[in-house]
C-alpha positions as CSV (number, residue, x, y, z in Angstrom):
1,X,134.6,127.4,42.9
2,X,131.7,125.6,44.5
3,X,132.1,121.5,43.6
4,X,128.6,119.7,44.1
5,X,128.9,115.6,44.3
6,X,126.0,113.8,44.2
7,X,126.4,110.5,45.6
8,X,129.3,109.4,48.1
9,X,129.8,105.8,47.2
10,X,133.1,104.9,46.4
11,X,133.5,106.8,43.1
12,X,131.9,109.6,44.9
13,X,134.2,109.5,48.2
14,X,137.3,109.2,45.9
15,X,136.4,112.1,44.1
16,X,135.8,114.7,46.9
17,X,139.0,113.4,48.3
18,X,140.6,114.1,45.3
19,X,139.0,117.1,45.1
20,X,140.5,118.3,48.5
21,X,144.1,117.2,48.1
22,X,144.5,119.1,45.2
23,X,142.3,122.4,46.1
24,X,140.3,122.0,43.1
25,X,137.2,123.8,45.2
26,X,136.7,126.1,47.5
27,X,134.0,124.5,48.5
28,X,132.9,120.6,48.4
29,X,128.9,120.0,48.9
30,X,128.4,116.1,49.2
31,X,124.8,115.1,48.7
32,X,123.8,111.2,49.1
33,X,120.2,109.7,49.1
34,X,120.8,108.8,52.7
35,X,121.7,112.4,54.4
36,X,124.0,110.1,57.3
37,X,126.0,108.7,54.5
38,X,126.9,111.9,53.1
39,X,127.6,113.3,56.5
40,X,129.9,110.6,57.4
41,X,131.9,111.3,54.6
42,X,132.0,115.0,54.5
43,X,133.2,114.7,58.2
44,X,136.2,112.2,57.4
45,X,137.2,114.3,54.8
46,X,137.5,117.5,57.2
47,X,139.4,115.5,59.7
48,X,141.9,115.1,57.0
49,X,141.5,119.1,55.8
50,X,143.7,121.0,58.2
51,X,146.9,118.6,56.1
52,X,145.9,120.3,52.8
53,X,144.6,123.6,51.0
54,X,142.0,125.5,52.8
55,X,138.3,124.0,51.5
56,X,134.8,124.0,53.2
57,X,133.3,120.5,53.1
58,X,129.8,120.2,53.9
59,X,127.1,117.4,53.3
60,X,123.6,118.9,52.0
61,X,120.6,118.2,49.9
62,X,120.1,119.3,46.2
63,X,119.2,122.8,47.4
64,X,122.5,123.3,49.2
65,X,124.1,122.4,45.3
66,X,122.8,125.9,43.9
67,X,125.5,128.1,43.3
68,X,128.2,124.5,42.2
69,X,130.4,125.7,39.6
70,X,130.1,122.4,38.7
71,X,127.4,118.9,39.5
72,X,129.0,115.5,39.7
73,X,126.2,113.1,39.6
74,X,128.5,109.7,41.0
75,X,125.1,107.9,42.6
76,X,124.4,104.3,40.5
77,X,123.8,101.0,41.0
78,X,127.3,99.5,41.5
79,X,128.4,96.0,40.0
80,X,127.7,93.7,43.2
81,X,124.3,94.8,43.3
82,X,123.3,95.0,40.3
83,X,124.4,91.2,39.5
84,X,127.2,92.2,36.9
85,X,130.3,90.6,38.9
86,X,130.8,87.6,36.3
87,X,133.6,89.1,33.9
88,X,132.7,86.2,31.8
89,X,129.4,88.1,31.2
90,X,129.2,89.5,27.9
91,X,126.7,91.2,29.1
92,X,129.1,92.3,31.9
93,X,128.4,96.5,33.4
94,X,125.5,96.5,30.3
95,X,123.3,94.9,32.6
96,X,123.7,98.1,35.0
97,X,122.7,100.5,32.1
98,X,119.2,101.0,32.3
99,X,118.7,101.3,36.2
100,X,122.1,103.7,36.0
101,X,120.1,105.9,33.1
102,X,117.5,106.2,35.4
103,X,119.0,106.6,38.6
104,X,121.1,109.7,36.5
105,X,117.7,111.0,34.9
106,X,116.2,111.3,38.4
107,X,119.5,112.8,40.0
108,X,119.8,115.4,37.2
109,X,116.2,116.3,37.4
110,X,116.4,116.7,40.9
111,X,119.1,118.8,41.0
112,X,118.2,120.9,38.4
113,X,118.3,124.7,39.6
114,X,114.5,125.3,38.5
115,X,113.3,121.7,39.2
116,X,113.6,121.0,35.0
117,X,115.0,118.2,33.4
118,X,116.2,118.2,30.2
């Protein structure tokens, strides 16, 4: 199966690596908004291949996702960022909800097979 991971932020990294170590793909595509970022990771994560199953890890844009068993869309505005570091917040992570539903809206639109969201 072909795994498609959109975003390699931490969540994202951890993921693909998990993803690896236990040979739940064939085939890992990492996509990122900033094509070096996801190339950086999809290259640590081969160093570490030859140790585990057999996988292809590539990076790639949202083209390169068609044929993913399955889309994990990671990519989000993370807690530091988006000013919700005070655990004393009731607010807290619900401060990061509306930029995180759009950042997802866009990411699922985009990688949409015939460019649809729904």
């Amino acid at each position: 199966m072909k795994l498609g991971i959109i975003g390699t932020g931490n969540v994202g990294n951890a993921i693909a690596l998990a993803a690896a170590t236990r040979g739940s793909a064939r085939e890992i595509v990492l996509a990122n908004r900033t094509r070096k970022v996801a190339e950086a990771v999809a290259t640590d994560l081969r160093y570490g291949i030859p140790l585990g199953p057999r996988i292809d890890i590539s990076d790639g844009d949202y083209d390169a996702l068609n044929g993913a068993g399955v889309v994990l869309i990671t990519s989000g505005e993370n807690e530091k960022t988006g000013g919700a570091t005070d655990r004393s917040d009731s607010q807290g992570r619900l401060r990061l909800l509306e930029k995180n539903a759009a950042i997802y809206r866009g990411e699922r639109c985009s990688a949409s097979r015939a460019g649809r969201c729904y």
